[in-house]
Phi, psi and omega in degrees: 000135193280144183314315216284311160308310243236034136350149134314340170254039142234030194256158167286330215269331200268128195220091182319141177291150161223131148236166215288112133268241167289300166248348194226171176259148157270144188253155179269147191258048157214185213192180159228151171284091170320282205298323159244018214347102187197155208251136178263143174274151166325297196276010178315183198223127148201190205278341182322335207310141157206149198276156206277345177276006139282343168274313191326301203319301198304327150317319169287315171279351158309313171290292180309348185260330167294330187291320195277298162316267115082281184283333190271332174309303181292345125344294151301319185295311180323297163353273184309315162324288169295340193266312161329322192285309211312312163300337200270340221250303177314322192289322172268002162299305211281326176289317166323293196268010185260338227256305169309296189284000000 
């Protein structure tokens, strides 16, 4: 990746300033540095840099390995639920038919 990308307003680090206008807030072209807190110009430069299309990734896998824990607990649950009915149901046969005989 070339010196000339690796801008501050492509850092994961970097979280641009806004100020208010007539109908919208508009953003400033300086910002703050997570990472070193301290407010940095948009085209800065500094050794901090990480690209910002990398956290995204990492956040989508992040999520999907939570969705996926998620499915199999209820998965599980699910489990437990139906072998529950499944006794409850025999239990209300054997009574049934003890009730009769």
């Amino acid at each position: 990746m070339g010196e000339e990308s690796k801008h501050c307003y492509g850092c994961r680090y970097y979280k641009p300033y806004y100020t208010k206008g007539n109908v919208q807030f508009d953003r400033c072209e300086i910002g703050l540095c997570a990472k070193t807190k301290t407010t940095v110009e948009k085209h800065g430069l500094c050794e901090n840099y990480s690209c910002m299309y990398y956290a995204r990734i990492n956040r989508k896998q992040a999520a999907l390995a939570a969705l996926t824990e998620n499915i199999n607990v209820l998965s599980e649950i699910k489990q437990i639920l139906e072998e529950d009915d499944d006794e409850a149901i025999k239990e209300l046969f054997f009574n049934f038919k003890k009730r009769k005989g």
